[in-house]
C-alpha positions as CSV (number, residue, x, y, z in Angstrom):
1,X,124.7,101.7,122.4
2,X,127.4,103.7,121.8
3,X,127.7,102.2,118.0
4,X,123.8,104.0,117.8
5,X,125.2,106.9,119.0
6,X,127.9,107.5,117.0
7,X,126.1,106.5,113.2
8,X,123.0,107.9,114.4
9,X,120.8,105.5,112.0
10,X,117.0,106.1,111.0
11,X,116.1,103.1,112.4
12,X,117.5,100.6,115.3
13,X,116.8,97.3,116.8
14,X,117.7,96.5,120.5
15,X,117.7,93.5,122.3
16,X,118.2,93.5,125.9
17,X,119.9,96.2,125.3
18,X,119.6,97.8,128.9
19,X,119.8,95.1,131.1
20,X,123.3,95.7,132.5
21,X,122.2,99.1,133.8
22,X,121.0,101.7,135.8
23,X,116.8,102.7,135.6
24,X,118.1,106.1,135.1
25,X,121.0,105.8,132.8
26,X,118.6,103.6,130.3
27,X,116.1,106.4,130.6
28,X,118.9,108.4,129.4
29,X,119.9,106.7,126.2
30,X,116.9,106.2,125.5
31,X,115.6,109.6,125.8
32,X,118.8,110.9,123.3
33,X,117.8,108.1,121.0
34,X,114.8,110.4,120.9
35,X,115.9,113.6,120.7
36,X,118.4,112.0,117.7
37,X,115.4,111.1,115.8
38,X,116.3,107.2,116.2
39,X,113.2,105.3,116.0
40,X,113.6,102.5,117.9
41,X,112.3,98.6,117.6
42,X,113.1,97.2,121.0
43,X,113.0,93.6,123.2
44,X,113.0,94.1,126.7
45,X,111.4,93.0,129.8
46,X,111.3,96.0,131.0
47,X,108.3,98.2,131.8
48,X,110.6,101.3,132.4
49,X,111.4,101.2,128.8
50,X,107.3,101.8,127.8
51,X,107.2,105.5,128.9
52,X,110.0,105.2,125.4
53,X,107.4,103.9,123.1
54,X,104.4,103.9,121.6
55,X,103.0,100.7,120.5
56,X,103.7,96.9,121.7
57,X,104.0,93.8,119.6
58,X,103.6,90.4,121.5
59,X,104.0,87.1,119.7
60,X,102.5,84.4,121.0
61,X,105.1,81.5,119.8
62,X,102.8,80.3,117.6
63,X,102.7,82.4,115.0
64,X,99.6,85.0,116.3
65,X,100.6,88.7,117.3
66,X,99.0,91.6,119.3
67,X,100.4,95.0,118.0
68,X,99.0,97.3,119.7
69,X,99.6,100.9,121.6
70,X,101.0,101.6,124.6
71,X,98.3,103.0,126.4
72,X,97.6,103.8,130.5
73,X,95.8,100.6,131.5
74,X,97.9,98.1,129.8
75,X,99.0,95.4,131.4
76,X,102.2,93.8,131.9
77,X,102.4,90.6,130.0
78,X,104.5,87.4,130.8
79,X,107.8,86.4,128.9
């Protein structure tokens, strides 16, 4: 993270990114990552992390894919 904060790309991709920490310290990267126009592709197993984004891609394992938004009665999905 601190490599995205300091080059400030257009575009990132995070995997797991978060997992060592805090609720409220990833919502606080990830709410700079927003304010720094960083638009963000992210893999988490986190729900936390949705309030961040606004669509969801899940891939099935093989080879079908739901993209879809992020809306307020979607459900959590398996890993």
């Amino acid at each position: 993270m601190a490599r995205l904060f300091y080059h400030k790309p257009q575009f990132a991709i995070l995997d797991e990114c978060t997992s060592a920490v805090s609720v409220d310290v990833e919502d606080s990267m990830y709410s700079y990552c927003r304010e720094a126009n960083i638009s963000l592709f992210t893999v988490s197993h986190r729900r936390s992390l949705w309030k961040h984004h606004e669509y969801y891609l899940l891939m099935d394992g093989r080879g079908s894919y739901e993209f879809k938004p992020i809306e307020s009665d979607t459900e959590e999905f398996g890993s």
